[in-house]
N, C-alpha and C positions, 0 to 999 in steps of 0.2 A: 497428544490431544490437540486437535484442529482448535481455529477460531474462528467462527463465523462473524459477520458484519448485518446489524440490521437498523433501520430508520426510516425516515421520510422526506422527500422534497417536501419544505413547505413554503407559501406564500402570505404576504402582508399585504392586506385590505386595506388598504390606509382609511376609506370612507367608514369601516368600521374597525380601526385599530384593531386589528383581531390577526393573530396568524391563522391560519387553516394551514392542515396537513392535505397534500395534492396529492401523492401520489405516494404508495409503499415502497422502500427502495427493493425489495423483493420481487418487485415484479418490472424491474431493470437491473438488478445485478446480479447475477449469478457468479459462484465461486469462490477462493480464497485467493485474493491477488495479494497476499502477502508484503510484496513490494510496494505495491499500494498503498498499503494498511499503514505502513511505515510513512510512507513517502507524504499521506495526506496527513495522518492523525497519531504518527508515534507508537504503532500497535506491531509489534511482530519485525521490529525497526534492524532486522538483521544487517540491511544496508548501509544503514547510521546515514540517511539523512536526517536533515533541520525540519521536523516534520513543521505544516503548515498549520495546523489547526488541532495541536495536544492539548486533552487536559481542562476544554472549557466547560466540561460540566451540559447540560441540559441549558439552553437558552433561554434568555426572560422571554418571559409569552408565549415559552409551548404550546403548543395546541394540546387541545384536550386530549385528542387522539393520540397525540406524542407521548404525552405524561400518563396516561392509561397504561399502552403499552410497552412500556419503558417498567410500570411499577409490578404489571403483570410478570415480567422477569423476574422479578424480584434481587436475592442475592447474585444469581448467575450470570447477572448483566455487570458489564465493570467498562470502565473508559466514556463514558459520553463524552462528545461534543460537538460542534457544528460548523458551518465556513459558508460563508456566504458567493455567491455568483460572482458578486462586487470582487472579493478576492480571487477567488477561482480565474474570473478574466486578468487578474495583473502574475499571474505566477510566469517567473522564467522559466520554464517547462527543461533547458536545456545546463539549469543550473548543476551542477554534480555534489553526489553525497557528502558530505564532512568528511567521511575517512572511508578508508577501503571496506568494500563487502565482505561479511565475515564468515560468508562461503568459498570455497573456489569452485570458478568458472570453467565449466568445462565447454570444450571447441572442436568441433567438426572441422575438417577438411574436403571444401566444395570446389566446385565447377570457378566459383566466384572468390575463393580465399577461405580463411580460417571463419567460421559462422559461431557463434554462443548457440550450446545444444541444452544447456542446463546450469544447475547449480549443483555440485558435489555435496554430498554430507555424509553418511554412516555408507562408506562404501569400503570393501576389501581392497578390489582396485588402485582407487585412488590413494589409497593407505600406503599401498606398496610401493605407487609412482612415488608419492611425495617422499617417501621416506618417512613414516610417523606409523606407530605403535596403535595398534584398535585398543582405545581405551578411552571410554564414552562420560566423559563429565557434561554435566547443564552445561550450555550456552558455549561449549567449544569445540571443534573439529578437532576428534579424533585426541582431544584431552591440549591439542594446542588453537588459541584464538586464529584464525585466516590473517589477520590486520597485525600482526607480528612479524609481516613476511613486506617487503617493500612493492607498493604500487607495481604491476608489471612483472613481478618475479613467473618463471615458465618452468611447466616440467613437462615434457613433450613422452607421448606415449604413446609408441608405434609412427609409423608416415601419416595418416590420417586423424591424430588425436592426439590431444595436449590440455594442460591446464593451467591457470591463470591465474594469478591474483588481482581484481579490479574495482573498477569503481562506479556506482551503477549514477547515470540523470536522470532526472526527474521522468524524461521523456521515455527512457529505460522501463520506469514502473508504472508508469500509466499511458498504456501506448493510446497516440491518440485515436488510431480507429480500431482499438480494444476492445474490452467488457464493459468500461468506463463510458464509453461513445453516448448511450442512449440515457444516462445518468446525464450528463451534459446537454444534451440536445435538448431536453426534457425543462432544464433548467433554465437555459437558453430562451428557451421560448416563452416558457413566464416572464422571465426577465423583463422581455419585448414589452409584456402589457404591464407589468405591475413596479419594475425598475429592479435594476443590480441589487440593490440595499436591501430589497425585498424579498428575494428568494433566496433561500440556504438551504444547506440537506443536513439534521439534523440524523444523528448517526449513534450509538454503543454498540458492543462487542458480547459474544459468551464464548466460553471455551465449552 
């Protein structure tokens, strides 16, 4: 079962204390960047980073618009919460996750070196390379966790292909001129008139 991501840019009127919702994140985010989800808000956190912004709930002064359609979810909506610009500008982008990703990484052989082509999960393949038994428990590869295996560990498969145990940065999961880009830009720009403190993208999840 997927998890989608849905919310709003919103802005703070200081002349009338009021947040307003600006703009739908739906009509700048498309997709399930999964690393993302982790990376900003804790959701889908396969990567085991320190997420930025888990767990804060719906913010004081939702906009109406917010809290309408946040209740219009009703039960299927799970995880709110929010992060402001102000923050968003001081993130180390190039910081890395806590612990190794609890995929392995699988790697093309290019013109330019070995390239990241994906993340392995429920594959025969891979099963074979690694040496591990197809046997599908919650939340483990192949019935063992990825992060059991040291930083760096390689199982090379054929001249062209190989796989990896690693560790994903921030930079990793939200590339900057990504799907994320026009969520940013967007934000950015209010910023400009209304100040950091002022704009956030207030966010929940459904599976």
């Amino acid at each position: 079962m997927g998890t989608d991501i849905h919310g709003f840019v919103e802005c703070l009127d200081e002349d009338d204390a009021l947040w307003a919702a600006a703009i739908d994140l739906d009509l700048l985010h498309h997709g399930r960047s999964y690393d993302a989800f982790g990376c900003l808000f804790g959701v889908r956190n396969s990567a085991g980073f320190r997420a930025l912004a888990a767990d804060r709930g719906l913010p004081e002064g939702a906009s109406e618009l917010v809290r309408g359609q946040f209740a219009e979810w009703g039960r299927d909506a799970h995880s709110p919460t929010w992060i402001s610009w102000a923050e968003l500008k001081r993130v180390d982008w190039a910081e890395p996750a806590e612990r190794v990703d609890a995929r392995i990484h699988e790697y093309r052989r290019t013109a330019d070196g070995w390239v990241m082509s994906g993340k392995a999960a429920w594959d025969a393949r891979v099963a074979e390379t690694v040496g591990l038994q197809m046997r599908r428990d919650p939340g483990r590869l192949f019935g063992y966790e990825a992060h059991d295996w040291p930083e760096g560990t390689e199982w090379p498969d054929g001249d062209d292909r190989l796989y990896r145990i690693g560790r994903l940065t921030r930079r990793d999961a939200v590339v900057p001129d990504g799907e994320w880009k026009p969520v940013w830009t967007v934000m950015e720009t209010l910023a400009a008139l209304y100040g950091d403190e002022n704009v956030r993208l207030t966010v929940w999840f459904d599976n």
